[in-house]
N, CA, C and O atoms as a MOPAC input file, in Angstrom:
PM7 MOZYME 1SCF
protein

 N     84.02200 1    98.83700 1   116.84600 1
 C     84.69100 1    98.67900 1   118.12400 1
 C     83.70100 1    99.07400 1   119.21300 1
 O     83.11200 1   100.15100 1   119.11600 1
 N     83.48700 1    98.26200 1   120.24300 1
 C     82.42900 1    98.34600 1   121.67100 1
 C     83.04800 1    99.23300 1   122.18500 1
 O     84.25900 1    99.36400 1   122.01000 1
 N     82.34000 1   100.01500 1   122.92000 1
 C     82.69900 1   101.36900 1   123.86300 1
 C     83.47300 1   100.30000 1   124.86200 1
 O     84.68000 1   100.50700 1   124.98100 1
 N     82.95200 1    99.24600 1   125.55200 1
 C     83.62200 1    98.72900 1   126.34600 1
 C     84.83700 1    97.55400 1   126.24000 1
 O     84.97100 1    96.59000 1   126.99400 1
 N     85.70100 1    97.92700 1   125.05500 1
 C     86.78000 1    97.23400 1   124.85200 1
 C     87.91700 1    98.32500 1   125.12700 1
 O     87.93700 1    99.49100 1   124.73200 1
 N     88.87600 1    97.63300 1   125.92100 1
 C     90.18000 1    98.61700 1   126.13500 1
 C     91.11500 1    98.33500 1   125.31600 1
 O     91.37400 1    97.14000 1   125.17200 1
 N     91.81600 1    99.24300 1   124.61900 1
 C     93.07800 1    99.72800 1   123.41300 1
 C     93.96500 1   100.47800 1   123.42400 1
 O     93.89400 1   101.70500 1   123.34200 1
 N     94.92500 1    99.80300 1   123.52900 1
 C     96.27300 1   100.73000 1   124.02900 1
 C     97.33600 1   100.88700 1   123.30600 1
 O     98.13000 1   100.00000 1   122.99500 1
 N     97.39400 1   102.29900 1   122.94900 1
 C     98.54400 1   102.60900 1   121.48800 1
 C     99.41300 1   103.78400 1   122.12400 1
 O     98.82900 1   104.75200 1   122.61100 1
 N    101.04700 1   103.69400 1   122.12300 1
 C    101.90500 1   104.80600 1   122.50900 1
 C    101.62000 1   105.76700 1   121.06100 1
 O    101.50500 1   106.97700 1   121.25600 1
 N    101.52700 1   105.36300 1   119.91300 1
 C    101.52800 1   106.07900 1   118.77500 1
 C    100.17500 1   106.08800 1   118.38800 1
 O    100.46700 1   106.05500 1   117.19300 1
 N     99.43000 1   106.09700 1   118.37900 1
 C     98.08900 1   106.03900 1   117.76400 1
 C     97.51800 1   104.76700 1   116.45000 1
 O     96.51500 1   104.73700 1   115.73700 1
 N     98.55500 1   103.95100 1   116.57400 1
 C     98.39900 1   103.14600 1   115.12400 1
 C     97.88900 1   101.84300 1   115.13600 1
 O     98.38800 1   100.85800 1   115.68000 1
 N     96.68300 1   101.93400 1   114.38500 1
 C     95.16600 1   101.18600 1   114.30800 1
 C     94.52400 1   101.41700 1   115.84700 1
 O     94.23800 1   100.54400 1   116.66600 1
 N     94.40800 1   102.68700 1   115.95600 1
 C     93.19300 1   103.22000 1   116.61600 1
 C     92.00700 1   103.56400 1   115.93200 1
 O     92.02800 1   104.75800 1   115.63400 1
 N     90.78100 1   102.87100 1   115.49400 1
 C     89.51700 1   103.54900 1   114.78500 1
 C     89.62700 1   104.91800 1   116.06200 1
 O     90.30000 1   104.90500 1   117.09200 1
 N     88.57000 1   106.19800 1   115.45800 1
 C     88.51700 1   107.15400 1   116.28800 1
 C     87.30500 1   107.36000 1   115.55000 1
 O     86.42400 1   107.80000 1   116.28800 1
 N     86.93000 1   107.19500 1   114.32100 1
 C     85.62900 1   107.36900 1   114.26900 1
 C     85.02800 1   106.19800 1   112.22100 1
 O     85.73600 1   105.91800 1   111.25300 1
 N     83.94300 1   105.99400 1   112.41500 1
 C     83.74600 1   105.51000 1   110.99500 1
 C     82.94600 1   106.25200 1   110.45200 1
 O     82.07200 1   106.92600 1   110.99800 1
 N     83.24900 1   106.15500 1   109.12200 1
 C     82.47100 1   107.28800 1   108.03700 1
 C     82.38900 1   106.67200 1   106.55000 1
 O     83.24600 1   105.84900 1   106.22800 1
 N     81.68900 1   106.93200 1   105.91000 1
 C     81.36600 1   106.46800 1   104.10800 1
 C     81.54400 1   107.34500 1   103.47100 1
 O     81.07600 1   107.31000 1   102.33300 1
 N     82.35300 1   108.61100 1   103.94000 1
 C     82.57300 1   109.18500 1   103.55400 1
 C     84.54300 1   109.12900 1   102.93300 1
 O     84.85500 1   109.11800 1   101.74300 1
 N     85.54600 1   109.10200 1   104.09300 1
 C     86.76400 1   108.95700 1   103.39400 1
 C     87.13900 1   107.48000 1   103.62700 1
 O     86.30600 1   106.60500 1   103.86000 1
 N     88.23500 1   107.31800 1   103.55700 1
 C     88.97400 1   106.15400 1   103.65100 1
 C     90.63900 1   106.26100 1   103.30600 1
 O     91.11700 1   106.38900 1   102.17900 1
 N     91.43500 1   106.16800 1   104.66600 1
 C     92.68100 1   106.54100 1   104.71400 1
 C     93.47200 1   105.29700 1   105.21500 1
 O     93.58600 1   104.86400 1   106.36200 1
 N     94.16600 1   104.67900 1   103.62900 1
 C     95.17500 1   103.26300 1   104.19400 1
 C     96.47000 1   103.97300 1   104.27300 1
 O     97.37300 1   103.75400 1   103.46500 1
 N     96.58300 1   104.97200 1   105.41400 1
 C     98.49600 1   104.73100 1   105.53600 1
 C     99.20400 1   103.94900 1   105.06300 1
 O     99.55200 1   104.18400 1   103.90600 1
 N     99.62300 1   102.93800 1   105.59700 1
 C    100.06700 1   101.70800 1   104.92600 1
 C    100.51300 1   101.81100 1   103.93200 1
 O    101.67300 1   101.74300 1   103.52400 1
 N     99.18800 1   102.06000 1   103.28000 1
 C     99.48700 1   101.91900 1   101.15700 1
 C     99.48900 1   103.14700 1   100.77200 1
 O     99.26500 1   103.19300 1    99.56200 1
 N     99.65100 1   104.25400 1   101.27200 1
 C     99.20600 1   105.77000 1   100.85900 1
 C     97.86800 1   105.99700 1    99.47800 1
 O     97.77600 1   106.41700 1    98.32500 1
 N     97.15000 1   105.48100 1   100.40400 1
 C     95.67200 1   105.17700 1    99.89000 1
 C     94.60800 1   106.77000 1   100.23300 1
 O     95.05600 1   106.80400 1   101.37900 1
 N     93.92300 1   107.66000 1   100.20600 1
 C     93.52700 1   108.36200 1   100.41100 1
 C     92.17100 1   108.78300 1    99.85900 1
 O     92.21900 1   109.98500 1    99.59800 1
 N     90.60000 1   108.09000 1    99.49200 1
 C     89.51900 1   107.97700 1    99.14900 1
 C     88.46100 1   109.01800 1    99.59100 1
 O     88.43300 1   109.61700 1   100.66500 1
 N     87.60700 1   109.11500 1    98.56900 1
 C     86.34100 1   110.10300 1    99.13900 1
 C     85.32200 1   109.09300 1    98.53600 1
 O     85.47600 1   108.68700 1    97.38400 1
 N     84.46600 1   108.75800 1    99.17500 1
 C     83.31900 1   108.02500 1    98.52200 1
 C     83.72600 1   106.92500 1    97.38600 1
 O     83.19500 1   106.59600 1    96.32600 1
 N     84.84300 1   106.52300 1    98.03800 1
 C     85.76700 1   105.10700 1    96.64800 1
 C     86.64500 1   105.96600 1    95.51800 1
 O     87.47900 1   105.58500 1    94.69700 1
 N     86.23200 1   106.97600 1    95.75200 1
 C     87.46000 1   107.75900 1    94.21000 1
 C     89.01900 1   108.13600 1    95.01000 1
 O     89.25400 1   108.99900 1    95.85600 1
 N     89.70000 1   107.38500 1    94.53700 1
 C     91.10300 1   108.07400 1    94.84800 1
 C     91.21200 1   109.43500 1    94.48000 1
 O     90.82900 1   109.94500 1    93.42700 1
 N     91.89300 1   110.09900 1    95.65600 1
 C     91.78900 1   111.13700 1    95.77800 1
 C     92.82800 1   112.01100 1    94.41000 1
 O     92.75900 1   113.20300 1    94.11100 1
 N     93.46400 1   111.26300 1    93.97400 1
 C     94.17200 1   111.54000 1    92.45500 1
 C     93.80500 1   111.85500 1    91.60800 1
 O     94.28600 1   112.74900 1    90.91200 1
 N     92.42900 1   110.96300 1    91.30100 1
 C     91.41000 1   111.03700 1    90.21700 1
 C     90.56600 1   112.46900 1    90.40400 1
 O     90.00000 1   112.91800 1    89.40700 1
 N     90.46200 1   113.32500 1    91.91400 1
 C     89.47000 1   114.49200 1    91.79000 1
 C     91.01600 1   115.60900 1    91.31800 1
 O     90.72500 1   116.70400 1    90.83700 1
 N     92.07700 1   115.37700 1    91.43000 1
 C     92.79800 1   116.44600 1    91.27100 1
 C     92.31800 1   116.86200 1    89.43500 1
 O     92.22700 1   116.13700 1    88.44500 1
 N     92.11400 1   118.24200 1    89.62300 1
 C     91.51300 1   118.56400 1    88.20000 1
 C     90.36300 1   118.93400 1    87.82900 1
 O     90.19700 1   119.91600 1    87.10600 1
 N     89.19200 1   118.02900 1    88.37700 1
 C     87.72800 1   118.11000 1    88.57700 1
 C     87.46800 1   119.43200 1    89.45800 1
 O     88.03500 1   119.84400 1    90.47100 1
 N     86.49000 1   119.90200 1    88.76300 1
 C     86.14600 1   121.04400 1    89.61000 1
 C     85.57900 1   121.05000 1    91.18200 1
 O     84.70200 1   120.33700 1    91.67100 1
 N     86.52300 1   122.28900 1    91.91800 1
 C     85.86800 1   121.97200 1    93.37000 1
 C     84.47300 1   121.66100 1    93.68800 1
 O     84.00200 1   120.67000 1    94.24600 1
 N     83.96600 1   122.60700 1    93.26500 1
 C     82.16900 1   122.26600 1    93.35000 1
 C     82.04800 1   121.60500 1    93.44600 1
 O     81.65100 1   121.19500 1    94.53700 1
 N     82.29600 1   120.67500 1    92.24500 1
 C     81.90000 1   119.18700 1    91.65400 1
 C     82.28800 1   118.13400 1    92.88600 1
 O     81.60400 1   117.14400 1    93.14300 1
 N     83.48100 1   118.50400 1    93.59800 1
 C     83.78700 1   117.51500 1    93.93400 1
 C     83.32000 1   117.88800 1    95.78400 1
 O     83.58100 1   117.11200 1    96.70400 1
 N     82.89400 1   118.68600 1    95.88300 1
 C     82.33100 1   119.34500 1    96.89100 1
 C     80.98200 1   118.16200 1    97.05600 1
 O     80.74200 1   117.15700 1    97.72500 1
 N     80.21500 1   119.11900 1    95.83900 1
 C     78.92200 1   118.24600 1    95.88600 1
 C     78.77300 1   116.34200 1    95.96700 1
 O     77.85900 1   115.66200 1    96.43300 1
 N     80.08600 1   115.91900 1    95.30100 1
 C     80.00100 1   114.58500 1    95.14300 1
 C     80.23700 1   113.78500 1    96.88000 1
 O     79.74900 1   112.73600 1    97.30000 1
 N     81.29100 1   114.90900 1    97.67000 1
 C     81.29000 1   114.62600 1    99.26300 1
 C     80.11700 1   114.65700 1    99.81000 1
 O     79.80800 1   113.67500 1   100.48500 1
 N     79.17800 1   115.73600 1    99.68300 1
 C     78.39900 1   115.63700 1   100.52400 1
 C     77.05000 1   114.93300 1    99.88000 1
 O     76.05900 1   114.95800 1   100.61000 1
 N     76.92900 1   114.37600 1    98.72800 1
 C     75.66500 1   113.52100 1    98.64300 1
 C     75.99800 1   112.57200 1    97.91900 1
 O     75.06400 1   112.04300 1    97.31700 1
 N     77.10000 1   112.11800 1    97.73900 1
 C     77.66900 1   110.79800 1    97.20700 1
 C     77.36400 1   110.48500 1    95.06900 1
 O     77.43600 1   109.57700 1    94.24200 1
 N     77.08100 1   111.71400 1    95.14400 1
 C     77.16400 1   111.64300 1    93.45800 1
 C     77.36000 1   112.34400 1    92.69700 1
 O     76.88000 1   113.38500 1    93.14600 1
 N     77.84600 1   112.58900 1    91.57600 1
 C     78.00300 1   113.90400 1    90.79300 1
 C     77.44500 1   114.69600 1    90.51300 1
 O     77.21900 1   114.18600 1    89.41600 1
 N     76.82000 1   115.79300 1    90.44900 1
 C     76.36800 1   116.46200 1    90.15700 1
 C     75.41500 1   116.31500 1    88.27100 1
 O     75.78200 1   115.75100 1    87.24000 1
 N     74.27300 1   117.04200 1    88.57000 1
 C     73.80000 1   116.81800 1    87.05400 1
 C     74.12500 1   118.02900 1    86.18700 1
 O     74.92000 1   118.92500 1    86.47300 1
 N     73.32500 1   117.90700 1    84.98800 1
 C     74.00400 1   119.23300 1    84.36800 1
 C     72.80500 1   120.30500 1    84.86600 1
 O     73.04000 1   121.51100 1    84.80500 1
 N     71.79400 1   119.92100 1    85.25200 1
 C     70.89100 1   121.09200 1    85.94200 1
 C     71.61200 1   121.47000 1    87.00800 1
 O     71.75500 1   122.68000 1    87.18300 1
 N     72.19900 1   120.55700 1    87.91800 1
 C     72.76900 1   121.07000 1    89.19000 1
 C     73.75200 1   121.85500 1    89.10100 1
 O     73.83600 1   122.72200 1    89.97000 1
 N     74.55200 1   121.80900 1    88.27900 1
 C     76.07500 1   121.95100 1    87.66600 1
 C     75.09000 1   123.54300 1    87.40000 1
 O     75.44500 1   124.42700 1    88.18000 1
 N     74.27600 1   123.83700 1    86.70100 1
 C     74.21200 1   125.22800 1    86.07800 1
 C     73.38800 1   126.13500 1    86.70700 1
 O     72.80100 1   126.93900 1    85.98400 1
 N     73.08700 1   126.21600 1    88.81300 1
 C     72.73100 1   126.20600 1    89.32200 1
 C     73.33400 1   127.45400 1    90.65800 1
 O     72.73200 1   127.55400 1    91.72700 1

């Protein structure tokens, strides 16, 4: 979206406010993503793990893991 396009929402709905490769949130579908993994699939996985997989987009190794 151009800085210079005007958008007008009483509720906020389909306002971008910012883009990231990091999550991905479809209201709509109660969709809720970190780097493409539904957020369902980390329930369980260790925080760390899933810490580390946010901030550099991959799992951890087993060197990293024992670190």
């Amino acid at each position: 979206m151009s800085s210079d396009t005007v958008f007008t929402s009483n509720d906020l709905a389909g306002v971008v406010v910012g883009d990231t490769a990091i999550s991905d949130v479809q209201g709509d579908i109660g969709l809720l993503s970190y780097r493409g993994i539904d957020i369902n699939d980390l329930v369980g996985v260790p925080f760390l793990h899933v810490v580390w997989m946010v901030l550099f987009g991959d799992w951890p190794d087993e060197q990293e893991r024992a670190t």
